[in-house]
N, C-alpha and C positions, 0 to 999 in steps of 0.2 A: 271799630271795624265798620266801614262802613257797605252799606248793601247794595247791589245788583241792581240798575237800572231796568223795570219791567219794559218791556214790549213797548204800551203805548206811553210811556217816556221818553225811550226813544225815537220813536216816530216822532214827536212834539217837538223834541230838537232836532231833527233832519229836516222838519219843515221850517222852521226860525231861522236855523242856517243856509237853506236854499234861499231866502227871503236876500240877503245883500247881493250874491252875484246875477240873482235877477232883477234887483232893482238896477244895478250897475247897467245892465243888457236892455233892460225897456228904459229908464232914463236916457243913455247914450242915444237910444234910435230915436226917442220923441225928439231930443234935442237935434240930431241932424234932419229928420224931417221938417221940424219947427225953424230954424234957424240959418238954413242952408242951401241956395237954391241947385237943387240937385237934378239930373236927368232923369225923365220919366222911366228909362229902365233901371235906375237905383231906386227911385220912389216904390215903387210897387213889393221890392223884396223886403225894404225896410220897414212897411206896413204888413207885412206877412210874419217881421219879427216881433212886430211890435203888439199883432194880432194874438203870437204862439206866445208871447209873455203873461200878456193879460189872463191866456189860456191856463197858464202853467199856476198863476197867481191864484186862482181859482180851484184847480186841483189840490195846491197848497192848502188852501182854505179847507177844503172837502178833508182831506188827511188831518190836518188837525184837529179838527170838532171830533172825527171820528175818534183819535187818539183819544180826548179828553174825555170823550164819552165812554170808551171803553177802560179807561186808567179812573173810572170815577172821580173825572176832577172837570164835569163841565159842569157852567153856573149859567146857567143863561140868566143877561139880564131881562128882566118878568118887566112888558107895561101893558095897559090894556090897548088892546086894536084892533080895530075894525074889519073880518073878513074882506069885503065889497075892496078896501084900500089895498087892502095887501094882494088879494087876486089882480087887481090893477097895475101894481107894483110888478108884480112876475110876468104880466101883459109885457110892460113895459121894458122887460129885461130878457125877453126874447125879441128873434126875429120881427121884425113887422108885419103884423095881418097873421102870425104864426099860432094866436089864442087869443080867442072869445070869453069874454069876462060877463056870465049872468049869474043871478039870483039878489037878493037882498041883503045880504050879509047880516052880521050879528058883531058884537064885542065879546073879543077873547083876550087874555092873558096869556100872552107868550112874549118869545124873544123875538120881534119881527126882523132882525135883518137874518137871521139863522132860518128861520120858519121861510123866510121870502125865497132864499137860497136852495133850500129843500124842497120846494113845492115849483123851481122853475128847474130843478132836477129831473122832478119826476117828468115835467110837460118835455123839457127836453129827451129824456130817455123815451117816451112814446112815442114824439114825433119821427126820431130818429130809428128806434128799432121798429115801428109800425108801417115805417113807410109813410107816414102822415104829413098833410102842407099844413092843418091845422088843428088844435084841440079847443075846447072848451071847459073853463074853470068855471065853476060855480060857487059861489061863496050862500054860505047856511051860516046858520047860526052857532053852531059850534065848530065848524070845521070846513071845508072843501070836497068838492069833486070835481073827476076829472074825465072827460070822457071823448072819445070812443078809446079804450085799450084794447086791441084787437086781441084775440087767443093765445097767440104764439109770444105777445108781451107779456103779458100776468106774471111769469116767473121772473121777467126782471124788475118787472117795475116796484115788486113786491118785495124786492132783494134776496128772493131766494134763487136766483141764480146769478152767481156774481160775472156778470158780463156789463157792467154801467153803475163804478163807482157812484156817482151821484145819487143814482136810485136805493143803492143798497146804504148810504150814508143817509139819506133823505131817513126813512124807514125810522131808521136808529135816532135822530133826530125827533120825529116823532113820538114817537116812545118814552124819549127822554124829557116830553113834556108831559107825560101821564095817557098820552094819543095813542092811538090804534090807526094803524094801513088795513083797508078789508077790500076786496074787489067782488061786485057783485055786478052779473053780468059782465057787459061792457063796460063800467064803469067803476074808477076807483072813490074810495069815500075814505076822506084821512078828519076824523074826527080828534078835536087838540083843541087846549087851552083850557080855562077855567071861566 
């Protein structure tokens, strides 16, 4: 007999199977961007799709770790990494001029492309529900901060109010490496890794 597919089993293959008909949909538009001299009012919609793909690819992403993580079946791969890089890294995977990368960092053990992902979540959910042009990451020796988190952010950025997947998947993510999310004052401090 066999058994009931839980919850985040599901979800794990809802995003595997989303994965071909959006590769089909961003493939086909790079290709006629890339390959095809097209008029500027075609240009602009097929770089909207091709924007809302990469978008969705991402959310993908997010659904899945979270799936794994709640089905206890995530493994991050563990190497050591350097705060100072990886806060650079999340610089570099937001907007432009959109985070400030200080402190000295340290060497941690985690999974950096998951940890990178989670930590340009959370910059993103501030900027975005704070009203913010810019944040500042601080790389420490065991962890990060993140600041200004205004008031009325703290419950999402914290994940306890689910208005910004990323944040409330960031959280879990954390966690999931033995880390803690605290917000004190204005500032959040996501202490992770080993």
């Amino acid at each position: 007999m066999s058994q009931t597919p839980t919850f985040p089993k599901l979800v794990s293959l809802a995003c595997h199977d989303l994965r071909t008909p959006l590769a089909t949909v961003s493939g086909f538009t790079r290709t006629l961007t890339a390959r095809m001299a097209l008029p500027e009012e075609l240009l602009r919609p097929l770089s909207l799709i091709e924007a809302a793909s990469a978008q969705l690819g991402d959310l993908l992403d997010d659904l899945g770790v979270l799936a794994r993580i709640e089905g206890g079946r995530f493994q991050p791969q563990l190497l050591e990494t350097d705060t100072r890089d990886l806060a650079a890294a999340v610089a570099e995977a937001l907007a432009p001029g959109a985070c400030e990368v200080t402190g000295v960092g340290g060497r941690v053990t985690v999974d950096a492309k998951v940890v990178k992902r989670a930590l340009a979540n959370q910059a993103r959910c501030v900027l975005r529900h704070g009203g913010l042009r810019r944040v500042e990451l601080g790389a420490a020796a065991s962890g990060f901060t993140l600041a200004p988190v205004p008031e009325a952010v703290a419950p999402i950025v914290l994940g306890e109010d689910p208005r910004d997947l990323g944040a409330a998947v960031a959280r879990r993510v954390v966690e999931a490496h033995g880390g803690s999310v605290e917000l004190r004052g204005e500032t959040l401090h996501v202490e992770i890794g080993t």
